[in-house]
N, C-alpha and C positions, 0 to 999 in steps of 0.2 A: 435376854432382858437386861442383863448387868450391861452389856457394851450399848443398848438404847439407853438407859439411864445417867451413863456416865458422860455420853453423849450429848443428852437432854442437858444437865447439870454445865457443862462446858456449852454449850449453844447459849444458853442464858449467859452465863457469864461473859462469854463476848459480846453479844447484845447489851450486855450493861453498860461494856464500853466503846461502844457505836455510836459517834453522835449522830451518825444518816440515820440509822433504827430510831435512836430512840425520838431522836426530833419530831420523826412522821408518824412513829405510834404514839406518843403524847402530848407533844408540844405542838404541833399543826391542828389537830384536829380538837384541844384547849383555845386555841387562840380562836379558832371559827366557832366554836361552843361560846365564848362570851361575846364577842363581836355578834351574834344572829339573837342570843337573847337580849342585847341591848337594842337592834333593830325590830327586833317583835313586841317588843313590849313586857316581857318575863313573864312576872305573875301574872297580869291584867287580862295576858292571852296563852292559858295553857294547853290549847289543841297546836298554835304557833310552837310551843315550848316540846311538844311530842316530836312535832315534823322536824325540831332542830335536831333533836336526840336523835332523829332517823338520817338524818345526813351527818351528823357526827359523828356517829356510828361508821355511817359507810364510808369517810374520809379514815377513817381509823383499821377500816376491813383493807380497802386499796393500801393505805399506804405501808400497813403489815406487809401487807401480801405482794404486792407488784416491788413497791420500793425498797422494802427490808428485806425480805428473801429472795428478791431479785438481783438486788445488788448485793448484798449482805456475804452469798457463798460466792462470788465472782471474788469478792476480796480475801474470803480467805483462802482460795484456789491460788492466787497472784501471793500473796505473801506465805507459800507453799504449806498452811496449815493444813490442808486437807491430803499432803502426802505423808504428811507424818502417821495417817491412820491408813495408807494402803496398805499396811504389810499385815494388818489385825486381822486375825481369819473371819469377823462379820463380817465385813464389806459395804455396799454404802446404802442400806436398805435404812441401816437403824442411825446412821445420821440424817438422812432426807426425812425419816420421820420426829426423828428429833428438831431440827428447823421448824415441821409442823406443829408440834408440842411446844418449844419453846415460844414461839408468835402467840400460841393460843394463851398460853400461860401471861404474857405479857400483854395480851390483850384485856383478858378477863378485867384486869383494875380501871383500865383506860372505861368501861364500862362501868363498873359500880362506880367511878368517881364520878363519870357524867350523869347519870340515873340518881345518883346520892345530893348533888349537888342542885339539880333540879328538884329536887322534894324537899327537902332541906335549906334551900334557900331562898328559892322561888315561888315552893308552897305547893306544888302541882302534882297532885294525887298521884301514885304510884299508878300504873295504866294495871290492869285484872293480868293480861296476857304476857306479864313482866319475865317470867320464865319461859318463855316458849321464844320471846322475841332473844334471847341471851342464848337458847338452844340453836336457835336460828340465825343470828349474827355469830355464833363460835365456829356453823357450821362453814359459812361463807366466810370468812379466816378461814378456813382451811383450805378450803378452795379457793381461793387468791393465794395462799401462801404455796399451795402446788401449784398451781401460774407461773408465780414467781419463780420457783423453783425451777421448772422445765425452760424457763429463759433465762437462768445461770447456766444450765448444762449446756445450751445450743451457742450462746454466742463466746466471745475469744478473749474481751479483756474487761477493764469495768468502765471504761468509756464507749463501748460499744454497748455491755450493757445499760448504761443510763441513757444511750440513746433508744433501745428498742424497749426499755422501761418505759420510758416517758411518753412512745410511741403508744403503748396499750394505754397507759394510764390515766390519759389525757381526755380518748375518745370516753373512754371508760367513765370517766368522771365526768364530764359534760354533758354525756348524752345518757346517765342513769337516773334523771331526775331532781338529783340532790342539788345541783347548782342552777337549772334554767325547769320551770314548768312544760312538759314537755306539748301541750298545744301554742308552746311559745318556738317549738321548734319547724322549721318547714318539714313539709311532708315528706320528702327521702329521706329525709336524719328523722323521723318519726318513724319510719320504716324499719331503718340501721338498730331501734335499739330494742328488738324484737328480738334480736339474736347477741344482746350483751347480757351477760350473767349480772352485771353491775345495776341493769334497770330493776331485774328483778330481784335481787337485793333489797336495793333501797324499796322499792313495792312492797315488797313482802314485811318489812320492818315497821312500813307505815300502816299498813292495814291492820297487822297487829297491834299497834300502839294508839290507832284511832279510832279504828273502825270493829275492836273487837272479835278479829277474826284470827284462828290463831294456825297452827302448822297445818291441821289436816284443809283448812281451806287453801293452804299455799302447796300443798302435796307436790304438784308437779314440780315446782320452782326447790321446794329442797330437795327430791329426788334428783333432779337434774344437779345439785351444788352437790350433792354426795359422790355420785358419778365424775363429776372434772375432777374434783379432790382424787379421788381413784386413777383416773383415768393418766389425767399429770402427772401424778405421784408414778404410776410405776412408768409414765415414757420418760420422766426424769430419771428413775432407775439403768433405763437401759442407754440412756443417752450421758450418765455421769461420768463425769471427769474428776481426774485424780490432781493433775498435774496442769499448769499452763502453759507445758510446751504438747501436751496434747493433740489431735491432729483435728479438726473439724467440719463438715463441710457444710460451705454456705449453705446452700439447700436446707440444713438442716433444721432453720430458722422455721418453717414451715413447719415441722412439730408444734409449734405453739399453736396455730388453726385446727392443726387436728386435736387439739388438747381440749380448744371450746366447743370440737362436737356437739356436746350433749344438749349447749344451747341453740346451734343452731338445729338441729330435731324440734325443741322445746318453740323457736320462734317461726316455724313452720304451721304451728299450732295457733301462734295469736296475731297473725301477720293481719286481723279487721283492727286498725290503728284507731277508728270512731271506737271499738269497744275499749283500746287502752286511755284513749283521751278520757272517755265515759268514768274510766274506773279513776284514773286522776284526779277528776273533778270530784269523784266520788271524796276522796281523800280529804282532797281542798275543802269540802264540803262539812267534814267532821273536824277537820283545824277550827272552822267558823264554831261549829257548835259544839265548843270546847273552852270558848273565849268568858270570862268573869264581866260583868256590867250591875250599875245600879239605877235603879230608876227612883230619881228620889224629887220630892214636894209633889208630890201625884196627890189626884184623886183615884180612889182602885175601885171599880165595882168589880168585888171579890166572884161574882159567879150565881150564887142561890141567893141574894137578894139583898146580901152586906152590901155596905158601902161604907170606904174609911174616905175623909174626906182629905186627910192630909198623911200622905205617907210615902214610904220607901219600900221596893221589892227590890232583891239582892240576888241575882243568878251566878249562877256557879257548874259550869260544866252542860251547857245543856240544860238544867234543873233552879227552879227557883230556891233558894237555900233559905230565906227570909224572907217573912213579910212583916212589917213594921207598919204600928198604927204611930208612927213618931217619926219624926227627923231629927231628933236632936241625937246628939251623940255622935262621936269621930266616925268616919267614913273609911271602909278597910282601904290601906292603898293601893290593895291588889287588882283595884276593880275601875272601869273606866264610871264616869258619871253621866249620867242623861238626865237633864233636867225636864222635870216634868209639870211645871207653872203652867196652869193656866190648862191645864191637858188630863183626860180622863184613862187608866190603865184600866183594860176589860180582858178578859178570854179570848181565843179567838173564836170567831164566829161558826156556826155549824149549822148546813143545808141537810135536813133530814128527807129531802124528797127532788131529787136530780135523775134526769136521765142522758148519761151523758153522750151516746149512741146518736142524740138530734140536738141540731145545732141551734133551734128555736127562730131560723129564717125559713124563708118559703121555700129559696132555692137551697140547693144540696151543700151550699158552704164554699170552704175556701178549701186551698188545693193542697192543705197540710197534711201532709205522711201520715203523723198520727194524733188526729183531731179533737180524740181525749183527752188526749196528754197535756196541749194547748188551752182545752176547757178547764184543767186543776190549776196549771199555770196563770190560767186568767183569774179565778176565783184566789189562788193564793193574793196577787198582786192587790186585788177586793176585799180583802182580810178576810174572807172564809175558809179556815184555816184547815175544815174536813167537810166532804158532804160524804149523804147515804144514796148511795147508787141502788132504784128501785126495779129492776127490769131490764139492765141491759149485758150485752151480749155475756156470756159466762168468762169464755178464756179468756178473754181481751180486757176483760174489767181486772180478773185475778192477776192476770200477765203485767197490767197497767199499777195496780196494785204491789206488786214487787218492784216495780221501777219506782213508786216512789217513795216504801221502804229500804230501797239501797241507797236512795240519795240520786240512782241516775235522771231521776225527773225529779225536780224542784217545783212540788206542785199541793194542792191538800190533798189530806191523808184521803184517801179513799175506804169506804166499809161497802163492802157487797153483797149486796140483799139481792138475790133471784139466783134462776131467770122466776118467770112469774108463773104460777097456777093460776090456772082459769080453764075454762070448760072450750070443746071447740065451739067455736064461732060465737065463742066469748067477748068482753075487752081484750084489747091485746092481739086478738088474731088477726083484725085490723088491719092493722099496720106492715103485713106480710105482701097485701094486694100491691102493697107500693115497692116491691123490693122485682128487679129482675128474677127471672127463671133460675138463675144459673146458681144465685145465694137464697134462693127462699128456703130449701131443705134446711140450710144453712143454721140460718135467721131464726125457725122455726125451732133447732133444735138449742141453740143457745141462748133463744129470749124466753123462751117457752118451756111449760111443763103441762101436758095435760092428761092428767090419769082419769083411767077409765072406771078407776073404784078403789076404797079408800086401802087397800092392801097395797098396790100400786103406787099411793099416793106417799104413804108412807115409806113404799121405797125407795121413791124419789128422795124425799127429804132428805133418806139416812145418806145416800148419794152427795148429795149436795153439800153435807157436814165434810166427808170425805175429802171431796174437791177444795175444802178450803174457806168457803162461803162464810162471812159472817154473821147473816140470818137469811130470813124467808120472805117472800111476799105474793101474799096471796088473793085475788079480787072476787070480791060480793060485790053482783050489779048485772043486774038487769037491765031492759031497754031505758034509755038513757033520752027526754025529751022524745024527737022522732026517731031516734035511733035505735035500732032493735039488736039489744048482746041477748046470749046465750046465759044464762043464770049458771052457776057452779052449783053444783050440788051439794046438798048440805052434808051430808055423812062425808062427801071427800073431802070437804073442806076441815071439819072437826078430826078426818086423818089430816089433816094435814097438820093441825094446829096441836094434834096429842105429840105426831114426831117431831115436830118442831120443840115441843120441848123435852120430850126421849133424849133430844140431841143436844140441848143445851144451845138452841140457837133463836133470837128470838124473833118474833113473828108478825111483822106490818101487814094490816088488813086494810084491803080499797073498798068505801063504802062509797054507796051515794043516799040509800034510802035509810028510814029507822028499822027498816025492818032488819037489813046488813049491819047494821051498827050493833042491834041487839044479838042476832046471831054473832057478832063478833065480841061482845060482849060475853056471851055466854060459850064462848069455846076458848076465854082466855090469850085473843089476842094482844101482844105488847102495844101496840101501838097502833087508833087507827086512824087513816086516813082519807081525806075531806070530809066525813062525816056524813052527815042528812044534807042534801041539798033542795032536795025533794018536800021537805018541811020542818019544823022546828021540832028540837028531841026533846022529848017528854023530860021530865025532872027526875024522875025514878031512874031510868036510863044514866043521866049525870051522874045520882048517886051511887050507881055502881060502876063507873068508870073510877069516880075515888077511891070507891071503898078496896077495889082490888087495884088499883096503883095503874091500873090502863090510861097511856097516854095519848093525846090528841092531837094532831097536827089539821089543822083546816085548810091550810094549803090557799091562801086569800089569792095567789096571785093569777092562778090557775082559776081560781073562779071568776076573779077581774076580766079573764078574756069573753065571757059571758055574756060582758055588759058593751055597750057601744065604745067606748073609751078604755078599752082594757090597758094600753100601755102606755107609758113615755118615754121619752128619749131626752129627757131633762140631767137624767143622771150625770154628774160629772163623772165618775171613774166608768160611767157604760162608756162615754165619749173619749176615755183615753187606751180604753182596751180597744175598741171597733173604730174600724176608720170609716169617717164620715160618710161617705158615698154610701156604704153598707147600712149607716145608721140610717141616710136617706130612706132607703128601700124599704124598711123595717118601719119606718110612721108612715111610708105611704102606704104599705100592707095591712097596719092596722087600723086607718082609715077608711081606705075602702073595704074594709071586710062589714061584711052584713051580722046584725047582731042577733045572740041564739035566742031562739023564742023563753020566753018568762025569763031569761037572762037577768034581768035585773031584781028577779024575784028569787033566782038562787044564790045571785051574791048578798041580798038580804038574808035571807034563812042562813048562808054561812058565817053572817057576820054577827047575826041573832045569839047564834050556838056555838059561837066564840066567847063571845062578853056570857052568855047561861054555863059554858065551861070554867070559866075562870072565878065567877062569882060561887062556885059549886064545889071550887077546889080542887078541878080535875087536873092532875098535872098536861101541862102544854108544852108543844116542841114545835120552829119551824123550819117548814118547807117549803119551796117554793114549787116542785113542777116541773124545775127549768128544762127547756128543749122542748116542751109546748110551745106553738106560734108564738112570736113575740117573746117569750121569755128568754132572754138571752143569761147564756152562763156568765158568771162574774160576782156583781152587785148583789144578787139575788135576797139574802138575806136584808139587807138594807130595805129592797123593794117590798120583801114580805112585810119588816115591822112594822115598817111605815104605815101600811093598811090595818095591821093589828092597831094600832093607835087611831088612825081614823076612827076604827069601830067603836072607839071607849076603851082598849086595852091600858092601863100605864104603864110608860115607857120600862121602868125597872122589871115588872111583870114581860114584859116580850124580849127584855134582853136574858134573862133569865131562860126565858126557852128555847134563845138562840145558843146561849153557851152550857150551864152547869145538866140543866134537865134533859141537854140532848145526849148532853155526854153520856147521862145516866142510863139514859134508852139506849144508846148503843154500848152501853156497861164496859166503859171506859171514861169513867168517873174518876179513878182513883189514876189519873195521868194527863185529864184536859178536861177542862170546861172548867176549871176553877185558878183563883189566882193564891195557889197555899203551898206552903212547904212539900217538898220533894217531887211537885207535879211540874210536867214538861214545861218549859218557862216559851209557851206558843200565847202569845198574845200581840193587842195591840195598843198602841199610844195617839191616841184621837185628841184635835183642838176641839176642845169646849165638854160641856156633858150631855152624853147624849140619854141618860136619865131622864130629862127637862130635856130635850132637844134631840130627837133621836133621829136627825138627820145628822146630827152629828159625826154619826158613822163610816160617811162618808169622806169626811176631814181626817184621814191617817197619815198621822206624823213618826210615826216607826213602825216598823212591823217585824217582831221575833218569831221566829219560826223553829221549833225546838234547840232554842239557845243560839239559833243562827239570824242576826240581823241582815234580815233580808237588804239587798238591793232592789227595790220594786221598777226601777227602770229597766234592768236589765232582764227582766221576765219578760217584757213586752219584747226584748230583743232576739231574747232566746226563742220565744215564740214566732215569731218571723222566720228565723230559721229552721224551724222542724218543719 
């Protein structure tokens, strides 16, 4: 321990007076630290400000480690320091760990002063994972400085050295991210850096500092950095040299390859280069939604029913940090400014009734991989910032559901409600006749729940909490006009509606008659769905829909198709999501389609027991259906208000249940649907008010999407290519 120490204490102190060391440990990777914050924008953008710290960092790790103890013991080998300690009975254990001790020790400031001076100067909140990324950047020091290390011992002088430094350090740094995006790079060199220790460095640094993920997510990546630390370290042992007439053999340059073993195992493992591109983007994704903006001289419809007519919202991090009924007053400089003259700041929009499984054309759709994905994509670009998925497939929705809380899919939030309960040859069983042999089992077992008795029924539910589900959905409905369903049974359905909230999940009911509406009433379903079509609901009925807080979604659009004229294609945002040809197909579909009998007599009765809900004070949400004929995903929300307004609705009352009241039904109120301190800063910036004009909605002039200012052109883009 005394001869490591003594060692350590003398290592430092020549590093003090190295100007190659200390250039590359502080002065290189200072000068790219203010240089990338003057190109980022500092304060204004501090998810930009994280990703810097993460390449400054890794210019500080490489050039410890490659350039400082690479070249560092070559020179004191050559100016015969290092024989001066061959005759000491340690031998050269406890100075190669000293070289790693001293980098590390001299690194650590190089870190708090970049971390210090971005919170301190720049304003940019200290990142949660600040410890784990300092464990994990000291770790990877050590491992570059044992790199470095094994390529002092193997080459001959320090001009050779800085050639096979430079050699590593180059690819190293080029292709770990920190200098080029790596879907900026062609796909061999997107390949190459599967097996650089330096990609997954900088990876792992940034995921910590952005994306909130901390060591045990990166396991593999430090396990592998602790192993070359190891692994170097003692073929440096065995390949050390005392003296520089020492004897060498070329060959032996080849040590350094086997030193990075551990990453080539490690990129054996991530060689699918779409999943590392996927996780980039992921990154890039929380740079965006980290960035500071103001939106100032707005009108704000707050969400439940405020409206400030002249004000300023203030984000910060992803997060709305203020809202101001004022403009006056200095403007933080941290923050970019969006003027918002003449332009209304709303929520974003929320489809509580989507099935996103059907594409709402005749024919089977386009030839997209994964055509859900494309369907949130399309409705993000629409400003419908979440729908509620009512019935479709289970894994695929939850699976889809994970892709776009990581960020790998830039699409609306998804919440998953099913598969569905219903009786056999119920609603819903339906839709099986039209699936080939080979997925019906399939279909059946993922759209579908149909318990034989309410023991079963409840098992289910508890199942489906399990799995992950956000809530339930369950159908009351009998024959339907000529069409003959199977009724569900009342006791399964009340199990169903008891476990549903056993489990704390809540519980969309598909009605069509009053009788389904009252049984849904009376078994405490959250929320129900299209209502009475069958005839106008009694008033008693109403009152107990307020009195217990049951919500209502009447779902206009889905009744519209009832009528002779169900659809348009007037939309402007349907016409920049669907290419025209498509859209052709779709008016002459719902042209010549024949219209359902009394049809116009149930889009009356649900437009009746719309305006009797709202004058009753039953809380409203809308949905639209979409993936029925004709309803195509996107706009949807737009399409619904619109008809709520026809009916007599006011505009403020339907935007209200497109944002604050949905959120509330899917109890995720205290994060969206509203425009208030500390909630996800997911809205949109429409020309004109669509309070008074609720076509307005259409007119979107920005779109934030959890603190990240969407690009809405490049979702069409991206959506072409899935």
């Amino acid at each position: 321990m005394k001869a490591y120490l003594a060692h350590t204490e003398n290592a430092l102190r020549l590093l003090s007076r190295n100007k190659t060391a200390l250039f590359f440990t502080y002065l290189f990777p200072l000068f790219f630290f203010f240089m990338f914050a003057a190109l980022s924008g500092g304060a204004m953008h501090p998810g930009d400000m994280l990703r810097v710290i993460s390449v400054v960092l890794t210019l500080g790790v490489l050039g410890s480690g490659l350039l400082g103890a690479g070249i560092t013991m070559v020179q004191e080998r050559e100016e015969n320091i290092l024989r001066r300690f061959k005759v000491t009975p340690s031998g050269a254990l406890p100075i190669l760990l000293a070289a790693l001790t001293s980098g590390l020790v001299a690194y650590l400031p190089l870190f708090a002063v970049i971390v210090g001076l971005t919170h301190s100067w720049l304003h940019v909140p200290l990142p949660p994972r600040l410890l784990e990324v300092m464990i994990f950047s000291a770790i990877g020091l050590v491992a570059f400085r044992g790199i470095g290390l094994l390529i002092a011992c193997v080459v001959r002088s320090t001009q050779e050295s800085s050639a096979v430094v430079n050699i590593v350090y180059m690819p190293m740094l080029m292709l770990s991210g920190a200098m080029l995006p790596l879907n900026f790079l062609p796909p061999a060199l997107q390949t190459v850096t599967a097996f650089l220790p330096s990609y997954y460095l900088f990876s792992g640094m940034q995921s910590m500092l952005l994306t909130d993920e901390g060591l045990r997510h990166n396991a593999l990546e430090t396990f592998a950095l602790l192993v070359t630390a190891v692994v170097t370290t003692f073929l440096a042992l065995r390949l050390f040299r005392w003296d520089r007439d020492d004897v060498i053999a070329g060959r032996a340059k080849w040590w350094i390859v086997a030193g990075l073993t551990p990453f080539f195992a490690v990129g054996l493992t991530k060689l699918n280069r779409q999943a590392r591109i996927e996780e980039a983007r992921m990154q890039a994704r929380a740079e965006h939604r980290n960035s500071n903006f103001i939106v100032d001289n707005v009108r704000i419809f707050v969400g439940d029913g405020r409206v400030i007519e002249r004000g300023r919202v203030l984000v910060r991090r992803g997060r709305i940090a203020e809202v101001s009924d004022s403009t006056t007053g200095a403007l933080p400089l941290e923050a970019e400014v969006i003027n918002g003259a003449g332009k209304t700041l709303l929520p974003g929009l929320i489809d509580m009734h989507v099935h996103l499984g059907a594409s709402g054309f005749a024919d089977a759709g386009g030839d997209e991989k994964d055509p859900e994905a494309v369907r949130l994509m399309d409705y993000l670009y629409c400003g419908v910032t979440a729908v509620r998925s009512v019935g479709d497939m289970l894994d695929r929705s939850l699976a889809l559901r994970a892709k776009v809380e990581s960020g790998r899919v830039l699409g609306a939030e998804l919440f998953v409600y099913g598969p569905m309960f219903t009786a056999e040859g119920g609603h819903g069983t339906e839709y099986l006749k039209y699936m080939p042999d080979t997925v019906r089992p399939k279909m059946r077992e993922e759209m579908l729940r149909i318990p034989k008795d309410p023991a079963e029924a409840e098992a289910m539910v508890a199942g489906l909490q399990r799995s992950g589900a956000d809530g339930v959905k369950a159908i009351l409905q009998g024959d339907f006009g000529h069409i003959h369903f199977v009724r569900l049974d009342r006791p399964i359905y009340e199990a169903v509606a008891r476990a549903s909230h056993a489990n704390r999940l809540p519980l969309a009911t598909h009605t069509n008659t009053v009788q389904d509406v009252e049984d849904a009433i009376a078994a405490g379903s959250d929320s129900i769905e299209h209502g009475a079509l069958t005839d106008r609901l009694p008033p008693a009925d109403l009152t107990a829909m307020h009195d217990k807080n049951l919500a209502y979604d009447p779902t206009m659009s889905v009744v519209g198709l009832l009528r002779d004229n169900p659809m348009t294609t007037a939309s402007a945002l349907l016409q920049e999501i669907i290419p025209a040809d498509r859209l052709k197909t779709l008016g002459q579909g719902a042209s010549n389609r024949q219209p359902f009998p009394r049809g116009q007599e149930y889009f009356d009765n649900a437009a009746a027991n719309l305006l009797a809900a709202w004058h009753a004070g039953v809380p409203l949400i809308a949905g639209s259906d979409a993936g029925n004929p004709s309803i195509i995903h996107g706009p949807t929300v737009q399409r619904e208000l619109a008809l709520w307004v026809e009916a007599g609705v006011p505009a403020p009352v339907a935007l209200q249940a497109a944002t604050y009241q949905a959120a509330k039904v899917l109890r995720a109120d205290h994060r969206i649907g509203l425009i208030a301190r500390d909630h996800e800063a997911t809205f949109l910036l429409v020309d004109g008010d669509p309070t008074t004009d609720i076509h307005a909605l259409e007119r979107i002039a920005v779109l934030s999407y959890k603190g990240e200012i969407v690009e809405r052109p490049s979702l069409l883009k991206a959506a072409k290519e899935m």
